[in-house]
VEXTI-526633 format. One line per field, with one value per residue (C-alpha): x, y, z; chain; residue in three letters; residue number from 1. Coordinates in pm, 1 decimal, always signed. Example, Ala and Ser with C-alpha at 12.3 -4.5 7.8 and 13.67 -1.06 7.14 Angstrom:
# VEXTI-526633
x	+1230.0/+1367.0
y	-450.0/-106.0
z	+780.0/+714.0
chain	A/A
res	Ala/Ser
n	1/2
END
This chain:
# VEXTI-526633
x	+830.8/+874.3/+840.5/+1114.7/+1333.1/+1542.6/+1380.9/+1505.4/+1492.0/+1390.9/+1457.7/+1662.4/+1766.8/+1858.8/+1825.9/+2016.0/+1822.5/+1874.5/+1800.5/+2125.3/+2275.4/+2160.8/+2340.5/+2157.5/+2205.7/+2153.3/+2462.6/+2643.3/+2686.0/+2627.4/+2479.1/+2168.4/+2177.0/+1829.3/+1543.8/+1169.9/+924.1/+652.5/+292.9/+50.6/-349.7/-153.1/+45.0/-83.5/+174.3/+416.9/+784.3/+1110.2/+1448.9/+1702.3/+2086.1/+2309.9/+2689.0/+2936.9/+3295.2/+3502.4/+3471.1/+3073.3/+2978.2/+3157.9/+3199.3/+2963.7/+3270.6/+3521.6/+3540.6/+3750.3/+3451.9/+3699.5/+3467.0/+3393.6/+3215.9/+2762.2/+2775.1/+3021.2/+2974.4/+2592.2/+2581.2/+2295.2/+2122.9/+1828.1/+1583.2/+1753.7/+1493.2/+1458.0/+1267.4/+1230.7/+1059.9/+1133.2/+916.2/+919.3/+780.1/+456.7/+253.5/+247.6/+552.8/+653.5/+694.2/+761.9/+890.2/+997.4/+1240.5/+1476.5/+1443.3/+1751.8/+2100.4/+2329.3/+2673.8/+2973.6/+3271.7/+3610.6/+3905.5/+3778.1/+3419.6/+3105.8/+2748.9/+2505.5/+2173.1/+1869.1/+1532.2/+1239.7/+880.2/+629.5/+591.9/+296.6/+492.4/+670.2/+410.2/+254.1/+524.2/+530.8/+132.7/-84.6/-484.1/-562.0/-916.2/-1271.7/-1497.2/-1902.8/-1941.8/-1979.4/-1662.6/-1581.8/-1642.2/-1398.0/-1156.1/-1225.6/-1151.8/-843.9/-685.7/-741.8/-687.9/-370.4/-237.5/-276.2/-413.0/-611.1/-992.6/-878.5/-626.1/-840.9/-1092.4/-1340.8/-1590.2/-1911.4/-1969.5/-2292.2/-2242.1/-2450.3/-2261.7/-1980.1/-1794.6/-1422.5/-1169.6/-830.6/-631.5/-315.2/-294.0/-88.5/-349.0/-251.5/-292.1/-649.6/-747.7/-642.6/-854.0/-1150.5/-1088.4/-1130.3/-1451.3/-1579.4/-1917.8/-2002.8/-2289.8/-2447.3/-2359.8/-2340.7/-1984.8/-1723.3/-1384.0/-1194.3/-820.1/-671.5/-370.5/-152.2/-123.7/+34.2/-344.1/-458.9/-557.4/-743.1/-1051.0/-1199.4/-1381.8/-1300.9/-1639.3/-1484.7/-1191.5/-1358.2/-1637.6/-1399.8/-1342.3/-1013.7/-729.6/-857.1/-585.3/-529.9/-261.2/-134.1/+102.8/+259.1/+596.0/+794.8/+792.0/+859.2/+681.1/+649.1/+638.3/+912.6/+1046.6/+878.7/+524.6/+344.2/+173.0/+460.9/+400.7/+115.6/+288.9/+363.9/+750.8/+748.4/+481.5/+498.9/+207.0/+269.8/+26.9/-324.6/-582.5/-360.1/-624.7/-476.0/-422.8/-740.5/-937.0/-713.3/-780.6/-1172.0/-1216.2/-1486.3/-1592.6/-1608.4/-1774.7/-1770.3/-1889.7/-1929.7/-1938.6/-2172.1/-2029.1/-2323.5/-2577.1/-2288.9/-2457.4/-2304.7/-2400.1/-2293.9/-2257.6/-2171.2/-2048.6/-2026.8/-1852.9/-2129.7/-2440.2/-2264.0/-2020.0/-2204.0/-1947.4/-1846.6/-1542.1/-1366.8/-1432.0/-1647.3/-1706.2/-1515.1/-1769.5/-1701.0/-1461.8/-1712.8/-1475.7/-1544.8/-1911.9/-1865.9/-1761.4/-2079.8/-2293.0/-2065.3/-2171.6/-1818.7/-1984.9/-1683.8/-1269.5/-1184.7/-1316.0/-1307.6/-1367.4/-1463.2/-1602.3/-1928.9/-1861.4/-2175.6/-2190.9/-1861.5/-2039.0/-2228.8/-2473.5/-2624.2/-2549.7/-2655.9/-2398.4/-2122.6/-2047.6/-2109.4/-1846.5/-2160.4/-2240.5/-1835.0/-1625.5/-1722.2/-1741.0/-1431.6/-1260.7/-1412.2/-1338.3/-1004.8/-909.8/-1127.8/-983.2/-591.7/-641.7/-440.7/-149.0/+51.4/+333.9/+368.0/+662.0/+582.6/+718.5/+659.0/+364.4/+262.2/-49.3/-101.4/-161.9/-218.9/-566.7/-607.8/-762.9/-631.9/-746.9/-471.1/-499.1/-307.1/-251.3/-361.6/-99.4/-220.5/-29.3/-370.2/-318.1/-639.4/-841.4/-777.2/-676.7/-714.2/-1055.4/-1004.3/-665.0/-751.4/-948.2/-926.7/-709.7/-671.6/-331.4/-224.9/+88.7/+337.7/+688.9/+774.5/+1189.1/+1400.3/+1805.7/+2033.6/+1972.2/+1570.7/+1249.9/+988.9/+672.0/+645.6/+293.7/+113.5/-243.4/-477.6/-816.9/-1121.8/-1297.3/-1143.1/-1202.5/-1337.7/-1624.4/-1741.7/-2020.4/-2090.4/-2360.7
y	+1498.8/+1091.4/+982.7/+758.8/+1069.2/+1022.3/+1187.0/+1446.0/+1400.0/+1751.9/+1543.3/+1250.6/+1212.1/+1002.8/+978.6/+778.5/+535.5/+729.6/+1065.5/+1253.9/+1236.9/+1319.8/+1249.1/+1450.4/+1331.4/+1716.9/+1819.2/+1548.3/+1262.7/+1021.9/+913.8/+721.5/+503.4/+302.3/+385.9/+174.8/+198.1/-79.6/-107.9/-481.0/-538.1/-804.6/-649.2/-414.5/-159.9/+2.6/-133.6/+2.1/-22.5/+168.3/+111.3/+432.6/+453.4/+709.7/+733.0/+690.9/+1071.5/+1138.1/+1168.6/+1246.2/+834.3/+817.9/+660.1/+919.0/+1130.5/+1442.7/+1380.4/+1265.5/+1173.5/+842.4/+596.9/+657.4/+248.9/+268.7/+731.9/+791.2/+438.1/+312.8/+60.5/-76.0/+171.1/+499.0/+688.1/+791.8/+1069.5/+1103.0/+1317.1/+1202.4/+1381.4/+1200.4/+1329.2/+1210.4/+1227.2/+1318.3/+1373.1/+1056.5/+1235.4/+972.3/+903.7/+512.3/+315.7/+135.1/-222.1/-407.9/-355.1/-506.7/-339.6/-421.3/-222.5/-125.8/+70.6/+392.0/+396.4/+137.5/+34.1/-15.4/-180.7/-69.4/-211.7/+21.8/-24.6/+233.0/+328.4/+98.8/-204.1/-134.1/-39.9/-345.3/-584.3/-396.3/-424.2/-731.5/-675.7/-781.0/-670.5/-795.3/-638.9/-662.1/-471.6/-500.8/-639.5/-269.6/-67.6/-305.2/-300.0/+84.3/+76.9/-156.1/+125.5/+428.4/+277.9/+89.1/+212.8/+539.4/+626.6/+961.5/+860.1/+1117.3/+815.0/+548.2/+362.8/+109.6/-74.1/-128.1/-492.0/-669.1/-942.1/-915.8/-783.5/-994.1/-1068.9/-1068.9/-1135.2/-995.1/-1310.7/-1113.0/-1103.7/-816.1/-527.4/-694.8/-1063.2/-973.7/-755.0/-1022.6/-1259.3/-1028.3/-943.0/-1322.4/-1332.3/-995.6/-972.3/-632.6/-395.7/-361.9/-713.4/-1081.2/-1139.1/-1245.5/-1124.7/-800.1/-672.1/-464.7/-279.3/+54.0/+307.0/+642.5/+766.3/+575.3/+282.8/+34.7/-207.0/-245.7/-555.7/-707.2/-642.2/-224.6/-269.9/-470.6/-209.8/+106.0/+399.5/+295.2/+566.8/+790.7/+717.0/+394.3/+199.6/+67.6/-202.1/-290.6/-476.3/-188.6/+155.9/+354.8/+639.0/+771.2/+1084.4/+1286.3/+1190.2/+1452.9/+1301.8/+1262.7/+967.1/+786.1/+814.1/+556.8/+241.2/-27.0/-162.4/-458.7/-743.7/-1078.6/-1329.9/-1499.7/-1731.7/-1748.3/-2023.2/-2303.7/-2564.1/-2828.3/-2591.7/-2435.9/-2764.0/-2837.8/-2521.1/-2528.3/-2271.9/-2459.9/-2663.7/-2742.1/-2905.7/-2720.4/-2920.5/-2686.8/-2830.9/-2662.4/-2772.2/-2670.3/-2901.0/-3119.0/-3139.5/-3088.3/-2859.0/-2874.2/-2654.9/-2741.3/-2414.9/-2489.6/-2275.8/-2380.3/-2233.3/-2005.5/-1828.4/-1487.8/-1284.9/-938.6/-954.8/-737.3/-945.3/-1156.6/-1484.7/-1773.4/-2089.6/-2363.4/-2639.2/-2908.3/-3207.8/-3008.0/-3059.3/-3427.7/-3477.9/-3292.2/-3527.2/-3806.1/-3716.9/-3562.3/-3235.0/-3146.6/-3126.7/-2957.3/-3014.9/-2782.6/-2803.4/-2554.8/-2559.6/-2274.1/-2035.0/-2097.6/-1887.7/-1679.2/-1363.2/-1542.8/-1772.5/-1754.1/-2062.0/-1873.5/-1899.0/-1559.7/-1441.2/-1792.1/-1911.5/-2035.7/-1651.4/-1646.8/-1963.4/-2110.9/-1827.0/-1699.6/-1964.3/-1935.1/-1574.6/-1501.6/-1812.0/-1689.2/-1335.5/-1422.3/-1677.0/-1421.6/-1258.1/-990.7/-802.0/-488.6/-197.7/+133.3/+520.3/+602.9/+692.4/+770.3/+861.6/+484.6/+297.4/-31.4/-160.2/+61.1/+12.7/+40.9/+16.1/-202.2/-230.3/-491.2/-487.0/-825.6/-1045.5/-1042.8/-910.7/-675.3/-421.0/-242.9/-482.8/-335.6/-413.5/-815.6/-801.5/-1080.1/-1031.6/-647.5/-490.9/-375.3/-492.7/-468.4/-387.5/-667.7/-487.0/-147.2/-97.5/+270.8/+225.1/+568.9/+543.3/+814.7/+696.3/+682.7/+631.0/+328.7/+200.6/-228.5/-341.2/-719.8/-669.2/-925.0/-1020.6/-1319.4/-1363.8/-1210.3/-945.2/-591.6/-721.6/-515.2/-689.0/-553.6/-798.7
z	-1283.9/-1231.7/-900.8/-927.8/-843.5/-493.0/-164.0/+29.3/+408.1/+560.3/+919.2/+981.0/+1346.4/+1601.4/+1986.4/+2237.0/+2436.4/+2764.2/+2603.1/+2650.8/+2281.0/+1903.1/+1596.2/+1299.8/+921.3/+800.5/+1055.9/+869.0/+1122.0/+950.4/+568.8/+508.2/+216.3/+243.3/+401.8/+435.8/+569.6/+560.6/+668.8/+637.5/+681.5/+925.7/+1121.0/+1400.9/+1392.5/+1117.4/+1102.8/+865.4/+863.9/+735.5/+653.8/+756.2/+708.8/+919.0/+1000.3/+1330.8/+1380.4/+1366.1/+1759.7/+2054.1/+2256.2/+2542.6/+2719.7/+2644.8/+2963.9/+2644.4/+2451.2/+2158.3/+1848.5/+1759.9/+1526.8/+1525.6/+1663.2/+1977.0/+2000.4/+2053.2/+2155.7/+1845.8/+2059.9/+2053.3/+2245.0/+2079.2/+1881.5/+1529.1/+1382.5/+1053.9/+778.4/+406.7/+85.4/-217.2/-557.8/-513.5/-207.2/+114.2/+341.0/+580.8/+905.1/+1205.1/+1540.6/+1516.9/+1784.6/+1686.6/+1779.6/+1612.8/+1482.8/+1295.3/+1220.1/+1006.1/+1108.8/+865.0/+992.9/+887.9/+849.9/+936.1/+807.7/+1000.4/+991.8/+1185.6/+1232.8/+1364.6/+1474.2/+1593.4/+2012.4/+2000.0/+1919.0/+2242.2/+2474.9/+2352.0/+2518.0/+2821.6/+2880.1/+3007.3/+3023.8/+3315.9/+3368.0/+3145.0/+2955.2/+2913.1/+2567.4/+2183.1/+2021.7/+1853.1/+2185.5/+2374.8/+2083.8/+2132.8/+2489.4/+2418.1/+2222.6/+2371.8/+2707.0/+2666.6/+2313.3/+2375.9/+2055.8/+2056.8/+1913.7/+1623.1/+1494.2/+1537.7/+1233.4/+1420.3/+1261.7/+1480.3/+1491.5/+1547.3/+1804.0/+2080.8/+2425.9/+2464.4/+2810.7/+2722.4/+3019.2/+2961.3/+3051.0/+3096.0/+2765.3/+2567.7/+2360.5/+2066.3/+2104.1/+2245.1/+1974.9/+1676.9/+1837.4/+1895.9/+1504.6/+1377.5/+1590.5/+1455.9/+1244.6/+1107.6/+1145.0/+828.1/+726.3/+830.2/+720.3/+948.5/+931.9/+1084.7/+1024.7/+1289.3/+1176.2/+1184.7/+920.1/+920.8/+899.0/+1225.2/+1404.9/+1224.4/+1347.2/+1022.1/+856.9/+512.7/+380.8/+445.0/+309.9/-54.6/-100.9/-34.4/-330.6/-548.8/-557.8/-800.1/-1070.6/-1257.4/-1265.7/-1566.6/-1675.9/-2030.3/-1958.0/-1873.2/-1714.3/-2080.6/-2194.5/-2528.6/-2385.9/-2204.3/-1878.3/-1728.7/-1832.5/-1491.1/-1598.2/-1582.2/-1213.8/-1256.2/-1457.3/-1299.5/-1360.5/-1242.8/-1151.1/-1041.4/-943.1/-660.9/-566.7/-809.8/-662.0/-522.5/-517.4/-290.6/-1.1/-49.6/-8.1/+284.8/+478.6/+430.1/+172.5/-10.1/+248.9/+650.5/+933.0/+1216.8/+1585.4/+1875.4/+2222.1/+2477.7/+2847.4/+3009.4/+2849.9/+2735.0/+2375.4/+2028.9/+1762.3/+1393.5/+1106.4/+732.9/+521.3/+107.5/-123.0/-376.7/-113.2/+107.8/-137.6/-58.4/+23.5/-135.5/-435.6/-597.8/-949.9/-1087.1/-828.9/-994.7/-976.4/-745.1/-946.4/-1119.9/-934.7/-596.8/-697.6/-802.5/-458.3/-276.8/-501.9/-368.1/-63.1/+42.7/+194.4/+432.4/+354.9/+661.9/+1066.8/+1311.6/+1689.1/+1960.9/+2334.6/+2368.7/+2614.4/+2849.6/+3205.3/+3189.8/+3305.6/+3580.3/+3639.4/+3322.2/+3114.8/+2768.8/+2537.1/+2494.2/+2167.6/+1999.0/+1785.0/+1567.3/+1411.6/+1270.7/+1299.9/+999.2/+774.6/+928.4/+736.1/+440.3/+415.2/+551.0/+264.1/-16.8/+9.4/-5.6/-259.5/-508.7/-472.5/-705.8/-634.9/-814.6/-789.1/-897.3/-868.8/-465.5/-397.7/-46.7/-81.6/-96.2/+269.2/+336.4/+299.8/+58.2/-301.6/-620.3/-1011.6/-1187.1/-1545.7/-1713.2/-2052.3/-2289.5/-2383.6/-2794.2/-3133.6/-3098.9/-2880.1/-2964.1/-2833.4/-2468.1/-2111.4/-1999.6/-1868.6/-1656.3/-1449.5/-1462.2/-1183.4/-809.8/-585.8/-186.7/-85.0/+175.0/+249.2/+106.9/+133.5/+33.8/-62.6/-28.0/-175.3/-313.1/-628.0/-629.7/-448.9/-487.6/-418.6/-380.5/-306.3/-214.5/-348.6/-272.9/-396.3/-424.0/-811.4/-1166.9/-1381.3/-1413.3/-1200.1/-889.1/-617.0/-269.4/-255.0
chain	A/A/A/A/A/A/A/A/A/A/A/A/A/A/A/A/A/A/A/A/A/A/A/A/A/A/A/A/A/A/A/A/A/A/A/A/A/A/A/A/A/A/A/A/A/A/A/A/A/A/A/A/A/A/A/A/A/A/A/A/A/A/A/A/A/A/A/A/A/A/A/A/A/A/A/A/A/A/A/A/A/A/A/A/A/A/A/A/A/A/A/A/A/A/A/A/A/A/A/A/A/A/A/A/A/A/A/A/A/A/A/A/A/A/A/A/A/A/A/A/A/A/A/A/A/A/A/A/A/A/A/A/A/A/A/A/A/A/A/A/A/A/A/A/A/A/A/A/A/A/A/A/A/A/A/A/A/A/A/A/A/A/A/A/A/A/A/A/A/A/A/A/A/A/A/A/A/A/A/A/A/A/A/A/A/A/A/A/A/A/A/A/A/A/A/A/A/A/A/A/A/A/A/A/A/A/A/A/A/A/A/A/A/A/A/A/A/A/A/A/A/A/A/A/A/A/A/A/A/A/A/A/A/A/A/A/A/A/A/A/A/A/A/A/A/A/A/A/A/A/A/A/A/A/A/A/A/A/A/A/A/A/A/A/A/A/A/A/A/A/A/A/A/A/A/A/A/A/A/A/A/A/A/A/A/A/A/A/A/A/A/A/A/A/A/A/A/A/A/A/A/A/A/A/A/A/A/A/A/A/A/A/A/A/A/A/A/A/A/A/A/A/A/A/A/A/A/A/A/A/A/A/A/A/A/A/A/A/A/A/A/A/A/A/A/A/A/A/A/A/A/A/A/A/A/A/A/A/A/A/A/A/A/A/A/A/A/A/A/A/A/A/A/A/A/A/A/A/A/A/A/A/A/A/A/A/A/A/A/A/A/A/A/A/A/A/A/A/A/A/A/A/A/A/A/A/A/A/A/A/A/A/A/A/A/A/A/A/A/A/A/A/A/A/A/A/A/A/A/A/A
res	Unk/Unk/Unk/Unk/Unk/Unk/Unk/Unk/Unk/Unk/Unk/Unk/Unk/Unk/Unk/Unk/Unk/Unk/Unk/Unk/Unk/Unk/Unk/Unk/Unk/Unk/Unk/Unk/Unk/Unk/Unk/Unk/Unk/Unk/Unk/Unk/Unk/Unk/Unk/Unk/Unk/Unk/Unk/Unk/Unk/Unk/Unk/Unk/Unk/Unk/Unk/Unk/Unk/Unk/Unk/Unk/Unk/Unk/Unk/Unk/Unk/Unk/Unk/Unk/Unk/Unk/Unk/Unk/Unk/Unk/Unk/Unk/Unk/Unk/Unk/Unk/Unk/Unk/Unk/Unk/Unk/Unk/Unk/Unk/Unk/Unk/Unk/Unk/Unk/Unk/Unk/Unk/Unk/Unk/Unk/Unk/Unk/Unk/Unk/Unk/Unk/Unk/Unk/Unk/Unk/Unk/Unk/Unk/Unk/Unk/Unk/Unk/Unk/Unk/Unk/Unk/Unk/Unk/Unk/Unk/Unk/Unk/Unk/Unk/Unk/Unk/Unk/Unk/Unk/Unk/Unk/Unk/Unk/Unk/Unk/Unk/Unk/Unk/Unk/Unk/Unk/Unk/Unk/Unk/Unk/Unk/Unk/Unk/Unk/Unk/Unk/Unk/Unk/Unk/Unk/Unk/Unk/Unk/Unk/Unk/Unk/Unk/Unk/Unk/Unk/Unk/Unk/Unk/Unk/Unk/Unk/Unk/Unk/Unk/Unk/Unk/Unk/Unk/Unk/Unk/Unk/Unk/Unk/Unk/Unk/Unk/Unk/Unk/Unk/Unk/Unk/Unk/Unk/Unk/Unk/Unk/Unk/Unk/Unk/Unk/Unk/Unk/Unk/Unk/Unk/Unk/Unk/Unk/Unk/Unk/Unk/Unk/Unk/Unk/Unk/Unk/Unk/Unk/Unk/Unk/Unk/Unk/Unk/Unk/Unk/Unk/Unk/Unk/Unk/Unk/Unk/Unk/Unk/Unk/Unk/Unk/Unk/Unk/Unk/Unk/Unk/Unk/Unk/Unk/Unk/Unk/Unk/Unk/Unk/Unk/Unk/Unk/Unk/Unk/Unk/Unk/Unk/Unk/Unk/Unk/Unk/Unk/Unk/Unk/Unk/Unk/Unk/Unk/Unk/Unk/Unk/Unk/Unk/Unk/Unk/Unk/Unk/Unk/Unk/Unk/Unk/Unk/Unk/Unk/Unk/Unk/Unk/Unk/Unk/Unk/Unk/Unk/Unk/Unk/Unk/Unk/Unk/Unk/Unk/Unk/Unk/Unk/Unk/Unk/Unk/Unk/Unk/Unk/Unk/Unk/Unk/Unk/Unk/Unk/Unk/Unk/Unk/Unk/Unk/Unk/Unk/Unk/Unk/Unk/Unk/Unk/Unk/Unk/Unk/Unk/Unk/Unk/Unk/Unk/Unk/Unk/Unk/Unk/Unk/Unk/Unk/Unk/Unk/Unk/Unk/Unk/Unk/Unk/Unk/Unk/Unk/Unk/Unk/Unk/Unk/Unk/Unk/Unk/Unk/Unk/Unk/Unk/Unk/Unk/Unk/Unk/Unk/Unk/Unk/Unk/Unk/Unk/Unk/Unk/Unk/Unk/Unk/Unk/Unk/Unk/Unk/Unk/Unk/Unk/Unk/Unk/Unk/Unk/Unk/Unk/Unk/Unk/Unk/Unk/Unk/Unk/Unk/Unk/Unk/Unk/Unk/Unk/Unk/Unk/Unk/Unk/Unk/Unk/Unk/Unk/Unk/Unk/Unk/Unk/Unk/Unk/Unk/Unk/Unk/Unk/Unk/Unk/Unk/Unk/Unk/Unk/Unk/Unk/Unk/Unk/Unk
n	1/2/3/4/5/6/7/8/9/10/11/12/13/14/15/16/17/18/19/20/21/22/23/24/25/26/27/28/29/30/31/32/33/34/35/36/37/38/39/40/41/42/43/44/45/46/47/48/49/50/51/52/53/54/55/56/57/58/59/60/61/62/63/64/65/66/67/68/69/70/71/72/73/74/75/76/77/78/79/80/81/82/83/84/85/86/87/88/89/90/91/92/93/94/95/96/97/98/99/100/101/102/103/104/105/106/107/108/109/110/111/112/113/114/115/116/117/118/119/120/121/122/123/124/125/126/127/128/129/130/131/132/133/134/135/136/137/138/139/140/141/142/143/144/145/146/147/148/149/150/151/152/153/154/155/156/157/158/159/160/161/162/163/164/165/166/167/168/169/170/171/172/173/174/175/176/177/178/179/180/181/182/183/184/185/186/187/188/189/190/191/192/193/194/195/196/197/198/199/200/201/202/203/204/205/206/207/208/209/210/211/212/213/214/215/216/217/218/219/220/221/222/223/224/225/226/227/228/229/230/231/232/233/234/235/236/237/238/239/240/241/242/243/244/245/246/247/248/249/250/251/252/253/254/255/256/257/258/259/260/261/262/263/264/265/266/267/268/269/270/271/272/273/274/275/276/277/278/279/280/281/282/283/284/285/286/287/288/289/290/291/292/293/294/295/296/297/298/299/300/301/302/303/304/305/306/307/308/309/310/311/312/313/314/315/316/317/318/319/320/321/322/323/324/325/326/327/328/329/330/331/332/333/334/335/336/337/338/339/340/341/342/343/344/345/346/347/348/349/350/351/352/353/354/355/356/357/358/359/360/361/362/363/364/365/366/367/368/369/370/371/372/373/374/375/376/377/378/379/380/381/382/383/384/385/386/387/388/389/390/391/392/393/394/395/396/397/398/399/400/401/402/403/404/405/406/407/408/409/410/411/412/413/414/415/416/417/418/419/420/421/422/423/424/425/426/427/428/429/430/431
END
């Protein structure tokens, strides 16, 4: 059976803000005709939307003191706050079983029926805006992340994926800053355990809480089955062939190594000048693509650009500068230095750069087995009048997937992915 087949939605309900009301789709009140739902390595919690459609006689009016039935905009009221639970099973994978709130509508009203647009984020994205840290912290990077989301998240240590980091104990003062904004910035400063690579993502999936570092997320197990892509989603075979389930319909490139911005934001090279205010001295630090490239890919490293090089010999050993002040005797009289910048900020760079230098978009039959920061084996077939000479061993390979949308209609169900990745080809390194 293709997974392109349309989903059935075993729960599809909706909540009034206050509580009191409950329009169900399986009673009838009202039809869904899209449904997504959407998860992103840069986003730190899960968003969809969904576009629903129902008459002027789907709920009894909130205002109506008969109860007289009215439209699912003005009846239940659908506001923002009202809360959706869904649980839609496509084909192929697991079942998407959530509790979102909806945090946007948008409505377009007729004389006898309405559409109406709804966006939706997870609970976190909401007790996020509602919470300010206001205390500090005295611990490793991942135990305060830790802390961060158990404590004010809420997120049972069953749903969470941390990374242990190695910077020494770091004193982190909340600022009154929300769990989020705190934990992005503890990310960017983040150096793993078992290596000296900079460079966290912190992110929701349906599977958890994530804290993890790119280095995790590059030398991770693929999903076990390739996918493969020829043009177009045909098969030979009957429509019932499940490895039709595994070509790809459609893919687009959309950025592949754009070489101006790259130089400008430091990817091959940058000086870096720390300020330490309690000696009032200066420290600098030079990173080069062409001696410091030693970071994990997914393919084979593509060699620094000979004009890049003419320029190093030129004596042009920087393209980008960076500033930033040490943070000497926060935690007391001690004036050594917390967390220094000098163990991440200019790697950091480098490697945040380096890994979303290309871009592909690719749709496929839904999957939901498939979460972001996931890995996946895309084969690509050669563009040659020989097609026995194989897949293109240089844009085939594994990619990262930056960010998912699984797409439900009446019609069908789809999987769009952004899959990232630094270096070409079949290629695999966790060096």
């Amino acid at each position: 059976m293709t997974a392109t087949k349309e989903a059935k939605y075993d729960k599809f309900t909706i909540t009034s803000a206050d509580g009191k009301r409950t329009a169900d789709f399986n009673n009838g009140d009202f039809k869904i005709i899209t449904f997504d739902y959407f998860e992103n390595i840069l986003s730190p919690h899960i968003t969809a939307s969904a576009t629903l459609t129902s008459t002027n006689d789907s709920v009894p009016s909130e205002e109506d003191r008969q109860d007289r039935l009215s439209s699912l905009y003005s009846g239940l009221p659908l506001r923002a706050g009202c809360i959706v639970n869904v649980k839609v099973k496509p084909e192929l994978g697991d079942a998407i079983d959530l509790e979102l709130y909806v945090v946007g509508v948008e409505q377009a009203a007729e004389s006898t029926s309405e559409i109406i647009h709804i966006k939706l984020a997870s609970k976190i994205a909401i007790v996020n805006e509602t919470t300010k840290i206001e205390r500090s912290y005295n611990l490793s990077i991942s135990d305060i992340a830790k802390k961060i989301i158990k404590d004010y998240l809420k997120i049972p240590g069953n749903k969470t994926i941390i990374d242990k980091t190695s910077n020494p104990t770091t004193y982190v003062v909340g600022m009154r800053k929300r769990p989020f904004d705190l934990l992005l910035m503890l990310a960017q400063q983040s150096v793993p355990k078992k290596t000296s690579n900079p460079g966290y993502f912190c992110y929701e999936t349906r599977n958890g809480f994530h804290f993890v570092s790119a280095d995790t997320l590059i030398n991770q197990e693929p999903y076990p089955h390739q996918y493969h892509y020829n043009g177009a989603n045909k098969s030979t075979a009957e429509m019932g062939d499940e490895s039709n389930n595994y070509k790809v319909s459609d893919l687009k490139v959309k950025k592949d190594q754009n070489f101006l911005e790259q130089i400008r934001f430091g990817m091959y090279s940058t000086k870096n000048i720390f300020f330490n205010p309690a000696t009032l001295g200066f420290t600098e630090i030079t990173i080069s693509a062409d001696v410091d490239g030693k970071f994990p890919s997914l393919g084979k490293k593509k060699d620094t650009a000979k004009i890049i090089k003419d320029e190093y010999a030129l004596g042009k050993r920087y393209h980008r500068i960076q500033t930033a002040i040490l943070d000497a005797g926060s935690s007391g009289e001690n004036v050594s230095i917390n967390n220094s910048p000098e163990m991440y900020y200019a790697a950091a760079t480098a490697r945040y750069n380096i890994l979303f230098a290309q871009e592909t978009v690719i749709t496929v039959p839904c999957n939901t087995l498939l979460d972001a920061g996931g890995v996946i084996d895309l084969q690509i077939e050669s563009i040659s009048d020989n097609k026995e000479q194989g897949v293109d061993p240089v844009r085939s390979g594994k990619y990262i997937i930056s960010s998912i949308r699984h797409h439900f209609s009446s019609e069908k169900s789809l999987t769009s992915m952004k899959l990232i990745r630094a270096g070409y080809g079949l290629h695999f390194t966790t060096e």
